[in-house]
Legacy VTK file of the C-alpha trace (Angstrom):
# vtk DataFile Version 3.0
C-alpha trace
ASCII
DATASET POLYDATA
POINTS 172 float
16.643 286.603 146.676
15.710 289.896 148.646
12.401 290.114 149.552
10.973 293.311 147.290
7.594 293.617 145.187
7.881 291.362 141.457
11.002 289.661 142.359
9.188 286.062 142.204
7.639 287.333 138.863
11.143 288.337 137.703
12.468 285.081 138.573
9.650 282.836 137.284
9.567 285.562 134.107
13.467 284.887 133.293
12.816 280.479 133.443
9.507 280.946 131.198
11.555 283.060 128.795
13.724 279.923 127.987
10.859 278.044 127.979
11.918 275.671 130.629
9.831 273.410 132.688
9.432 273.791 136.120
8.617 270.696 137.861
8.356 272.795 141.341
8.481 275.831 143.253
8.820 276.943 147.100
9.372 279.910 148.593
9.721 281.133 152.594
11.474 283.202 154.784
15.398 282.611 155.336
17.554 283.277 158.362
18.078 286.790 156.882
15.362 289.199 157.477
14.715 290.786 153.776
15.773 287.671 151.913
13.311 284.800 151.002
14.978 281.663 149.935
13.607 279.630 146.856
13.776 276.372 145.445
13.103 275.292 141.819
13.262 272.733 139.980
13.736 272.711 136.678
14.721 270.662 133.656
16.865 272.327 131.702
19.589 271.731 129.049
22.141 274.195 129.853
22.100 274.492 133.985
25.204 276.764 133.857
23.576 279.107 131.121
20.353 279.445 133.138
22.897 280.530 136.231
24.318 282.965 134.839
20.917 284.364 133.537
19.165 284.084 137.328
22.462 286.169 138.845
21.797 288.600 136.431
18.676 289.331 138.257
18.606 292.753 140.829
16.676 290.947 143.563
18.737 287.395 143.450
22.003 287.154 145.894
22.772 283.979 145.203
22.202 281.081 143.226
23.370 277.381 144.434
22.767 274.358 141.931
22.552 270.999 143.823
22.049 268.738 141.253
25.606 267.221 141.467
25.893 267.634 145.511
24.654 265.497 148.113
21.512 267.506 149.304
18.566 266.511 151.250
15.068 267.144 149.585
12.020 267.231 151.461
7.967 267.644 150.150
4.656 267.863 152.205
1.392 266.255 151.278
-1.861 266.645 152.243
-4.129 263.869 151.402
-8.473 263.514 151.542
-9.628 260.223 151.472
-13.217 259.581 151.247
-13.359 257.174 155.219
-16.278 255.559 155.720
-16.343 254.860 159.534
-15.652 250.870 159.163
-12.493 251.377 156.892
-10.700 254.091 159.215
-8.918 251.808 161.187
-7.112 250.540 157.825
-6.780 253.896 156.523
-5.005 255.007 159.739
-2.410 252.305 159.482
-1.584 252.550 156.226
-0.730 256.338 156.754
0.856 255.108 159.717
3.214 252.738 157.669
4.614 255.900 156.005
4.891 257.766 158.540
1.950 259.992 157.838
-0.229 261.624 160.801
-3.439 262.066 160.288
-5.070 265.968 161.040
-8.502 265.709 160.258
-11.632 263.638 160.341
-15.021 264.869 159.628
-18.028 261.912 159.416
-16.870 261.770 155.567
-13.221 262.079 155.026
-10.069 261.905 156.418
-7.068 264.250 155.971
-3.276 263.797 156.976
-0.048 264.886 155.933
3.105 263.359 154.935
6.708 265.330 154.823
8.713 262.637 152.724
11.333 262.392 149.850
8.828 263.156 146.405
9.347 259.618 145.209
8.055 258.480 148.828
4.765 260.875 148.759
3.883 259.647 145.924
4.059 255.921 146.615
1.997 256.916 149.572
-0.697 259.198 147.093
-1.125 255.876 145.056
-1.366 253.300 147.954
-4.196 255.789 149.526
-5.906 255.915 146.083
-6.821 252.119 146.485
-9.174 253.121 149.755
-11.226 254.905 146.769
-11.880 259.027 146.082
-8.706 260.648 147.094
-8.028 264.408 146.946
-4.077 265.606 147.240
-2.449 269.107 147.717
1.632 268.919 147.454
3.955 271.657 148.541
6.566 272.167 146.185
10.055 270.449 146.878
12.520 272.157 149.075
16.258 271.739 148.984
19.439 272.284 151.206
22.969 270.858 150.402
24.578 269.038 152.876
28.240 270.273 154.418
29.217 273.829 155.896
26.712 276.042 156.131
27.264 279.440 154.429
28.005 282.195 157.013
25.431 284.656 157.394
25.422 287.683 155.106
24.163 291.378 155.198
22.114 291.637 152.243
24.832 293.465 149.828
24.960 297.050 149.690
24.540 298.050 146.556
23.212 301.608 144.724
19.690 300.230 143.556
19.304 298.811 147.613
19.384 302.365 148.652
16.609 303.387 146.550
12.696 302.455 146.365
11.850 299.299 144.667
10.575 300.929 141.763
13.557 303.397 140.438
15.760 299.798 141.252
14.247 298.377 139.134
14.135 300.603 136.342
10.919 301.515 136.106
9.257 304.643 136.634
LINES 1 173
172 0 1 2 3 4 5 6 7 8 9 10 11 12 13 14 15 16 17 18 19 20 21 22 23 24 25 26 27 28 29 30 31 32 33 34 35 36 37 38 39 40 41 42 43 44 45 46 47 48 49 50 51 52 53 54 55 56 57 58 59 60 61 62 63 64 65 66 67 68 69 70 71 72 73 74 75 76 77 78 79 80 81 82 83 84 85 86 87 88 89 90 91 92 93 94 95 96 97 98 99 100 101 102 103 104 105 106 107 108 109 110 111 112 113 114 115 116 117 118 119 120 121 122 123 124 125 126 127 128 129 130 131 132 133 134 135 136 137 138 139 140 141 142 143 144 145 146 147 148 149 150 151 152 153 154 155 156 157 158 159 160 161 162 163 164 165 166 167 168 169 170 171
């Protein structure tokens, strides 16, 4: 989607209109300067219908479904586990065991991340959960089909581009 004032509103405006769920949510720069790319996921009945509905939208280029394509889906975790000193060692191999590095220690806690399938993080969340008070923060999952990449594009060219944001949009 281009990267203009209200467009992530517009977008997350449009799926809470339908009233669908959305499991998760990331957004970042793409290889196009003035276009941010965004995952969602969503559960939804109609995934055609809701499309349609998203490419309807000013600000969004393009809209690629996955569901049915062989994609890769990646998710970061940050996890806070309450580390006394005598149980770090464990603590450090477990996170070790799933790949996890650990990025902080203070004489309380300790803090590492984990970039992982969902499914995988969370194994790992529960597992550090038996060491006792555990605090989490998850990005939101991001997702990129597999195959040919898509050549880059100019963002399109069209009348509403040319003016501010505002009048684009409709609004005065």
């Amino acid at each position: 989607m281009e990267d203009r004032p209200a467009a992530l509103n517009r977008v997350l405006g449009l799926l809470r209109g339908r009233a669908l769920t959305v499991g998760s949510i990331a957004l970042g720069e793409s290889e196009t300067p003035g276009v941010r790319r965004i995952t969602v996921v969503v559960e939804t009945p109609d995934v055609q219908q809701t499309i349609k509905q998203l490419n309807r939208l000013i600000e969004v280029l393009e809209v690629t479904d996955v569901t049915n394509a062989e994609y890769v889906v990646r998710e970061t975790a940050l996890v806070k586990i309450h580390a006394p000193e005598p149980r770090r060692e464990e603590i450090r191999t477990v996170a070790e065991g799933f790949g996890a590095k650990i990025v902080g220690i203070s004489g309380t806690t300790v803090v590492f991340e984990m970039t992982d399938t969902p499914a995988r993080l969370g194994e790992m969340i529960e597992r550090a959960k038996v060491f006792g008070a555990c605090e989490t923060m998850r990005s939101g999952s991001l997702a990129m089909a597999l195959g040919v990449p898509l050549p880059p594009t100019e963002t399109p060219a069209r009348e509403e581009a040319a003016r501010p944001w505002w009048q684009a949009d409709g609004a005065c």
